[in-house]
Chimera marker file (.cmm) of the C-alpha trace (Angstrom):
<marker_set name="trace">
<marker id="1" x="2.606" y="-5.667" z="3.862" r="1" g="1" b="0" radius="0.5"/>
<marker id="2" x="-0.588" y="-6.992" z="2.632" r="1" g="1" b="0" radius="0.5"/>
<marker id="3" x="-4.432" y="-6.831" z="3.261" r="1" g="1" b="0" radius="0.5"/>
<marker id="4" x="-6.146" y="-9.534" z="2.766" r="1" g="1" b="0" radius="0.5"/>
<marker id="5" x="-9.433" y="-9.282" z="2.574" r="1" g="1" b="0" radius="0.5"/>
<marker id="6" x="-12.035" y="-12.269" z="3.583" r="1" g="1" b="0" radius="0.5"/>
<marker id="7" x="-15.263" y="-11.226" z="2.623" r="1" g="1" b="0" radius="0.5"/>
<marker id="8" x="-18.220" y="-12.546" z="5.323" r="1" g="1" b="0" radius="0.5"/>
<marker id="9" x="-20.631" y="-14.238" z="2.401" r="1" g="1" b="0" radius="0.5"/>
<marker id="10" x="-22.925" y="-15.793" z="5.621" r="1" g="1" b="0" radius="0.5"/>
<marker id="11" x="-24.077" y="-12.194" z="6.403" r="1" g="1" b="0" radius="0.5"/>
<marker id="12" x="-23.972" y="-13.483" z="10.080" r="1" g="1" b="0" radius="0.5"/>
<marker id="13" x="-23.659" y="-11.403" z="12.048" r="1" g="1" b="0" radius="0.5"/>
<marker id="14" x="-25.439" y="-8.761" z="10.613" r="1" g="1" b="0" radius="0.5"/>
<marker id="15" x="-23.618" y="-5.520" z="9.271" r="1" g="1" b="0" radius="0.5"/>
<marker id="16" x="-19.677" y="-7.123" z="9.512" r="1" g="1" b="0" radius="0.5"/>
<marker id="17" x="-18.914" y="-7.538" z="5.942" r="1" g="1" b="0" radius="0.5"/>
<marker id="18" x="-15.115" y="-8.881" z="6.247" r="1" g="1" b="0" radius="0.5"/>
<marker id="19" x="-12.582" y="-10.319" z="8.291" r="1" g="1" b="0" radius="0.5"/>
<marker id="20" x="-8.824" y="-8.756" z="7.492" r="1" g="1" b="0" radius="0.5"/>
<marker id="21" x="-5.372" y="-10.255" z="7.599" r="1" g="1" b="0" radius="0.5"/>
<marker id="22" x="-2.074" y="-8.467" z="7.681" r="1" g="1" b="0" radius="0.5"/>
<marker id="23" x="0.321" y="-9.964" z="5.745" r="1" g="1" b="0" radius="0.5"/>
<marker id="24" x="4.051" y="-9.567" z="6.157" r="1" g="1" b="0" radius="0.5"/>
<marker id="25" x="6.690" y="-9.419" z="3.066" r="1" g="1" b="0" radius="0.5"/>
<marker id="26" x="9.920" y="-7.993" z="4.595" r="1" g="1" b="0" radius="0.5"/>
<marker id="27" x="11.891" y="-7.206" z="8.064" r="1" g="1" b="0" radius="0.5"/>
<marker id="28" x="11.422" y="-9.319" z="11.210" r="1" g="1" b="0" radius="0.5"/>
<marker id="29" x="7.716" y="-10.507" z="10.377" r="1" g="1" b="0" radius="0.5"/>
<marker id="30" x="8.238" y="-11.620" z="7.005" r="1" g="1" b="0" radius="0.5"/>
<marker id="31" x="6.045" y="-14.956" z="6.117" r="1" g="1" b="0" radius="0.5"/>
<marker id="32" x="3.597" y="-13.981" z="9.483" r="1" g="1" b="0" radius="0.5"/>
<marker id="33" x="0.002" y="-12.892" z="9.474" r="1" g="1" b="0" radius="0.5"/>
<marker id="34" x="-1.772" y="-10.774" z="11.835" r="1" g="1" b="0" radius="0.5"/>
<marker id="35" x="-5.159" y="-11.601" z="12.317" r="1" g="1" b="0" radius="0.5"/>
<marker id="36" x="-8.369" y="-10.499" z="14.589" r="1" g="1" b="0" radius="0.5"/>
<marker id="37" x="-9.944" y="-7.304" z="12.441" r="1" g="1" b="0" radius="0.5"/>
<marker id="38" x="-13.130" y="-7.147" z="10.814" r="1" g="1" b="0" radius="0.5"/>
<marker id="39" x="-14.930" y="-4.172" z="9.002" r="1" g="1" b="0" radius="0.5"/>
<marker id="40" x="-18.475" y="-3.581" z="9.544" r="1" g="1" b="0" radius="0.5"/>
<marker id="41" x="-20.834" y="-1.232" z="8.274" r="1" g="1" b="0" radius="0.5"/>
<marker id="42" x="-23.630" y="0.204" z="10.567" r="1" g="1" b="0" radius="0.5"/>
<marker id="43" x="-27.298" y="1.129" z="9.674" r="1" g="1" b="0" radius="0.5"/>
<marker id="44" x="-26.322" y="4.632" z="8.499" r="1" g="1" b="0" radius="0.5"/>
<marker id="45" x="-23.597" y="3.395" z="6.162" r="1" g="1" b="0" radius="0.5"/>
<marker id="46" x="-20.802" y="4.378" z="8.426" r="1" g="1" b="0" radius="0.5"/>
<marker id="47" x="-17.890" y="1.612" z="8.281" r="1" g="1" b="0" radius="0.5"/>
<marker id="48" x="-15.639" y="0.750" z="11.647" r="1" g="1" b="0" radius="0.5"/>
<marker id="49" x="-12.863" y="-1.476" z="11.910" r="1" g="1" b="0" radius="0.5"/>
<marker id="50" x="-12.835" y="-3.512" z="15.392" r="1" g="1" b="0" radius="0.5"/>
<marker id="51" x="-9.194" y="-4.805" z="16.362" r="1" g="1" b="0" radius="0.5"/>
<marker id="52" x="-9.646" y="-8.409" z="18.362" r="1" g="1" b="0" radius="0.5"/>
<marker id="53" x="-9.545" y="-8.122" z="22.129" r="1" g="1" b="0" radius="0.5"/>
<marker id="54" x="-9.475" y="-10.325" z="25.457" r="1" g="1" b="0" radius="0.5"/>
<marker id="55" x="-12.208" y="-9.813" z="27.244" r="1" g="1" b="0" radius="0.5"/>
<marker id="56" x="-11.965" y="-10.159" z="31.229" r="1" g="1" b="0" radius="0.5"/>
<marker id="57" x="-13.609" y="-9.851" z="34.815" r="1" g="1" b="0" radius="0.5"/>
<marker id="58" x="-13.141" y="-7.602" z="37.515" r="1" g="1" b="0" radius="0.5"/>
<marker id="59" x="-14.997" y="-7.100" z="40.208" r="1" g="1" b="0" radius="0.5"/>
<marker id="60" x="-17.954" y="-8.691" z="38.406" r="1" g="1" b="0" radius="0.5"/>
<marker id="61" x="-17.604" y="-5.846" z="35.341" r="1" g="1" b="0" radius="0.5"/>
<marker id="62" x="-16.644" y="-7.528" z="32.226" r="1" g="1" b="0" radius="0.5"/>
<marker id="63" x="-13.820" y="-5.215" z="30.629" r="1" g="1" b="0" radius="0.5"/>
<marker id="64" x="-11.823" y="-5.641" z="27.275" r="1" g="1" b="0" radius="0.5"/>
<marker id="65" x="-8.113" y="-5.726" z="26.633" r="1" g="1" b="0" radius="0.5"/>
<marker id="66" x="-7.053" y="-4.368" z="22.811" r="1" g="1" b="0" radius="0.5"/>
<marker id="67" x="-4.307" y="-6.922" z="21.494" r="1" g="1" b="0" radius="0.5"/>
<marker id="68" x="-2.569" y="-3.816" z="19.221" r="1" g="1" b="0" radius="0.5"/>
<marker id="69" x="-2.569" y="-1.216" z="20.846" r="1" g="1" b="0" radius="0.5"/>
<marker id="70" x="-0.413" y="2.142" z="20.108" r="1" g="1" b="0" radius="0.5"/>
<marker id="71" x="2.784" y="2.582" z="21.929" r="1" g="1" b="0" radius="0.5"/>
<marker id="72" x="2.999" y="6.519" z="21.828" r="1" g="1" b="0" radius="0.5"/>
<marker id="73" x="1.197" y="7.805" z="19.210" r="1" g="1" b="0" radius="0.5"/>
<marker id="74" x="-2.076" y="7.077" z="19.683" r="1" g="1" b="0" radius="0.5"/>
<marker id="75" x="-3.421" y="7.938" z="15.810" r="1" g="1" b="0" radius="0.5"/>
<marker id="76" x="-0.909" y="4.973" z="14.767" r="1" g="1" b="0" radius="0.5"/>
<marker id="77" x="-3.974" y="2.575" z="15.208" r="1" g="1" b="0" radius="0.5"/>
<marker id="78" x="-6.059" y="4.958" z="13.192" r="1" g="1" b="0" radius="0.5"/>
<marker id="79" x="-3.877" y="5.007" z="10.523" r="1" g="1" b="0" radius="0.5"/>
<marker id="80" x="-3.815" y="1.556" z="10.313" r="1" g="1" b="0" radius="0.5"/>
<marker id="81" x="-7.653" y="1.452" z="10.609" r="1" g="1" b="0" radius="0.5"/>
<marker id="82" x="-7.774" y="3.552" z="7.381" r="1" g="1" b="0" radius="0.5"/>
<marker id="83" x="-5.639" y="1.775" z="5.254" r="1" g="1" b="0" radius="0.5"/>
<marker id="84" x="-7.907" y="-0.963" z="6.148" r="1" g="1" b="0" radius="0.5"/>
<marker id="85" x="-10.610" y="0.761" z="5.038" r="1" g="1" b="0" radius="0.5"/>
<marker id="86" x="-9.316" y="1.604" z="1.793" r="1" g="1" b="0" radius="0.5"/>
<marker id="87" x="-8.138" y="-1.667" z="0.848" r="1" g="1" b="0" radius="0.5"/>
<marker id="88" x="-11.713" y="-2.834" z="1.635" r="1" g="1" b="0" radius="0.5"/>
<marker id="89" x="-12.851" y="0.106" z="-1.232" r="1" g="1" b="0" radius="0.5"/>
<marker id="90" x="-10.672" y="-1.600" z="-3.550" r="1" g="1" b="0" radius="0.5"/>
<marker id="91" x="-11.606" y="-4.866" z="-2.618" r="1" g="1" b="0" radius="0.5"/>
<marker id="92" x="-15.172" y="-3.392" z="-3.270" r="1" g="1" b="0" radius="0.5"/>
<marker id="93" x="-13.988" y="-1.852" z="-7.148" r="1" g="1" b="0" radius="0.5"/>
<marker id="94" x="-12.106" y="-5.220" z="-7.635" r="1" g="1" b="0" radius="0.5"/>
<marker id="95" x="-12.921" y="-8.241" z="-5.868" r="1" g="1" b="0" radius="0.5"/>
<marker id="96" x="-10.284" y="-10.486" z="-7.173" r="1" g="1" b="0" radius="0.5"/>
<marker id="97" x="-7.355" y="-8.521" z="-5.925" r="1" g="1" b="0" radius="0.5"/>
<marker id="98" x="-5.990" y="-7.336" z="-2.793" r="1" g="1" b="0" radius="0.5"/>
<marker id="99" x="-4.298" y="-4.121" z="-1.467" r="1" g="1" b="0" radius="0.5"/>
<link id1="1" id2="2" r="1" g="1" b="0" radius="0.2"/>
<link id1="2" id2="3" r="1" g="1" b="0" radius="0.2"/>
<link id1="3" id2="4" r="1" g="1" b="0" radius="0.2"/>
<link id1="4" id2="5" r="1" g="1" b="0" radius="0.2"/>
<link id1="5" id2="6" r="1" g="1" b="0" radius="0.2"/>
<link id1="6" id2="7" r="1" g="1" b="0" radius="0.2"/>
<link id1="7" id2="8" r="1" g="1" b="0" radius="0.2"/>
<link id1="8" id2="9" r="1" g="1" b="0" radius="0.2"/>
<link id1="9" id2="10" r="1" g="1" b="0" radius="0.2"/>
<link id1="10" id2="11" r="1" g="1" b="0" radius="0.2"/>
<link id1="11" id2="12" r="1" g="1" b="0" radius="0.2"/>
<link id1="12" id2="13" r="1" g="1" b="0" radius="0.2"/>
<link id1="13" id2="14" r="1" g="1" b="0" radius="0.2"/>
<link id1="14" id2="15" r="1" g="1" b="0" radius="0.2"/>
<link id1="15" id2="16" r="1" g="1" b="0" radius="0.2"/>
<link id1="16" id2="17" r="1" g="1" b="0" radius="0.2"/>
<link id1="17" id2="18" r="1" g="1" b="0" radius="0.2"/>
<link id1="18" id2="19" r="1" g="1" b="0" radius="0.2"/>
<link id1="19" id2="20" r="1" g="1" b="0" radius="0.2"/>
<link id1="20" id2="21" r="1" g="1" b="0" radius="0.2"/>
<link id1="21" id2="22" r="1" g="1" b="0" radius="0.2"/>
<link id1="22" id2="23" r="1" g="1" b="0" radius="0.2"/>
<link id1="23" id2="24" r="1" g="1" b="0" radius="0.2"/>
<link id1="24" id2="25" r="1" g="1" b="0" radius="0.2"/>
<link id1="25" id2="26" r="1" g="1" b="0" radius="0.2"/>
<link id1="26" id2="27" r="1" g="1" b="0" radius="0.2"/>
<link id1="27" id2="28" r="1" g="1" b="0" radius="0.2"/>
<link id1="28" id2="29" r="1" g="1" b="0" radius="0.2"/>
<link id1="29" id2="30" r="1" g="1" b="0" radius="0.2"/>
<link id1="30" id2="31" r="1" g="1" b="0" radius="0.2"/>
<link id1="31" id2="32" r="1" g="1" b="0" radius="0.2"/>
<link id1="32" id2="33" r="1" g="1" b="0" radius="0.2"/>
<link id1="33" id2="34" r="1" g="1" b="0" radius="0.2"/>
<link id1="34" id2="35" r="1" g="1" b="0" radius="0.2"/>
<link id1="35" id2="36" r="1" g="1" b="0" radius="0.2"/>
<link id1="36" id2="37" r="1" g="1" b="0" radius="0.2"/>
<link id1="37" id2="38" r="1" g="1" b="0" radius="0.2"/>
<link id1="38" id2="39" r="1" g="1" b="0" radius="0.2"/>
<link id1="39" id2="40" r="1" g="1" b="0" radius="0.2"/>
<link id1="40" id2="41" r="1" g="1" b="0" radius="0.2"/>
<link id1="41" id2="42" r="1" g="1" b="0" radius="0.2"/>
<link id1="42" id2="43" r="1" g="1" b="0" radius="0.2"/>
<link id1="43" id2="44" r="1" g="1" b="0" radius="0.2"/>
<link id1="44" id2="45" r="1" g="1" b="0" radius="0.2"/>
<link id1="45" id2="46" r="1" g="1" b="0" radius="0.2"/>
<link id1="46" id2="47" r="1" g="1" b="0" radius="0.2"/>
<link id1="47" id2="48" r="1" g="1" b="0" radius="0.2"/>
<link id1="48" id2="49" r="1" g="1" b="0" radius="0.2"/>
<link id1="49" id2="50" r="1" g="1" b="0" radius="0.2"/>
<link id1="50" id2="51" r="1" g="1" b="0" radius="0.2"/>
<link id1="51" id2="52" r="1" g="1" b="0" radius="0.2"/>
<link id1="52" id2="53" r="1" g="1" b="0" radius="0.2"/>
<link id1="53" id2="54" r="1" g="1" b="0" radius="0.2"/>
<link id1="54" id2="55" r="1" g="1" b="0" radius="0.2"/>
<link id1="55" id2="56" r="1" g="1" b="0" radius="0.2"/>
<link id1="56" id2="57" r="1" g="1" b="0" radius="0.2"/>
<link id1="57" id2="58" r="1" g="1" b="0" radius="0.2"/>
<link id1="58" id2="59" r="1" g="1" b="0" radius="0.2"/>
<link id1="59" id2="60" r="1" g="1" b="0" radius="0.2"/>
<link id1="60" id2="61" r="1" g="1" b="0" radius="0.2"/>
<link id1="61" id2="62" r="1" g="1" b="0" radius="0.2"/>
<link id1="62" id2="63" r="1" g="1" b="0" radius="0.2"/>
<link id1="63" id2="64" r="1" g="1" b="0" radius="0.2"/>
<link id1="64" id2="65" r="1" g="1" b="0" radius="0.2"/>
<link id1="65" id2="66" r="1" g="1" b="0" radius="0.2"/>
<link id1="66" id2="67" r="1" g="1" b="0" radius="0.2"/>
<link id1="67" id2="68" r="1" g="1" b="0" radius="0.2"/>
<link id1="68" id2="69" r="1" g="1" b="0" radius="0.2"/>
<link id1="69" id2="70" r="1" g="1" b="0" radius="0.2"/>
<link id1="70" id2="71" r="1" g="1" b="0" radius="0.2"/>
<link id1="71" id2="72" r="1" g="1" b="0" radius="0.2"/>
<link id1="72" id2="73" r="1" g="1" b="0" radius="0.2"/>
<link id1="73" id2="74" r="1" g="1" b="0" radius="0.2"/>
<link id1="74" id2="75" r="1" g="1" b="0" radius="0.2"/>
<link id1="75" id2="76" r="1" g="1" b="0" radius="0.2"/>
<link id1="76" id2="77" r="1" g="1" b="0" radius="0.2"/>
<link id1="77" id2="78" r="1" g="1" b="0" radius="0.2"/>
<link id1="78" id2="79" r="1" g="1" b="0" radius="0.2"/>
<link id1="79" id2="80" r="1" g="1" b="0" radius="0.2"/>
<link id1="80" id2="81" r="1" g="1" b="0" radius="0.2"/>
<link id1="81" id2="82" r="1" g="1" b="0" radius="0.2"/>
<link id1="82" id2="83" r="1" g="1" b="0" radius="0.2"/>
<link id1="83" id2="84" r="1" g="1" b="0" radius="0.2"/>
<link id1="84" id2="85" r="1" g="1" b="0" radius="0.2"/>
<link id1="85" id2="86" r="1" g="1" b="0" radius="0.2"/>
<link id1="86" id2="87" r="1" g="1" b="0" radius="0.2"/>
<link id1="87" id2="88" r="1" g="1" b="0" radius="0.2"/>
<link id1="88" id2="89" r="1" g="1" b="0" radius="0.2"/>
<link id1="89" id2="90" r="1" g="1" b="0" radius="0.2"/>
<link id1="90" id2="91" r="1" g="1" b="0" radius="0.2"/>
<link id1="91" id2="92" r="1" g="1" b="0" radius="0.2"/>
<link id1="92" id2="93" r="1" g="1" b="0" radius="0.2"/>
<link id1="93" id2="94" r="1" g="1" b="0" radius="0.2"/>
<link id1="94" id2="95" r="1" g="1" b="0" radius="0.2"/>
<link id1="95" id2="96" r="1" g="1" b="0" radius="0.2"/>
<link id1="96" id2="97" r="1" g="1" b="0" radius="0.2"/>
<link id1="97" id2="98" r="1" g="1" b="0" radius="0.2"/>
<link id1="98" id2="99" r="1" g="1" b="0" radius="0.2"/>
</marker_set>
């Protein structure tokens, strides 16, 4: 698997600094991308990454729905989140590779 990072050069919206791709080399979901993260950093310097979601109604509330979502161990998303993270760091250190 790759991350592949797409750097957000508009600054718009402010504090999400790239969009991510997963990119698949081997197994069933060789030649497939996932998309729908981003990384963004908030005013104390502290960087998230948001997984895309559907957002819905009910009962007038709006509510989301995470498309990946852990099936039983719930730090699997986590983990995923981090290696995210890091390729963004070496994205950072080196801007013309990937992780």
């Amino acid at each position: 698997m790759t991350v592949t990072i797409l750097p957000n050069d508009r600054s718009h919206p402010p504090g999400k600094l790239a969009d991510v791709e997963l990119h698949f080399a081997d197994h069933a979901l060789a030649g497939l991308k996932l998309m729908g993260f981003a990384i963004w950093e908030h005013r104390g310097g502290t960087r998230t990454v948001t997984v895309r979601a559907r957002q819905y109604v009910v009962n007038g509330e709006r509510r989301s729905f995470a498309l990946l979502r852990p099936l039983t161990d719930a730090a699997a998303l986590d983990r995923v989140r981090q290696l995210i993270l890091e390729a963004y760091a070496a994205h950072e250190r080196h801007p013309t590779t990937t992780a």
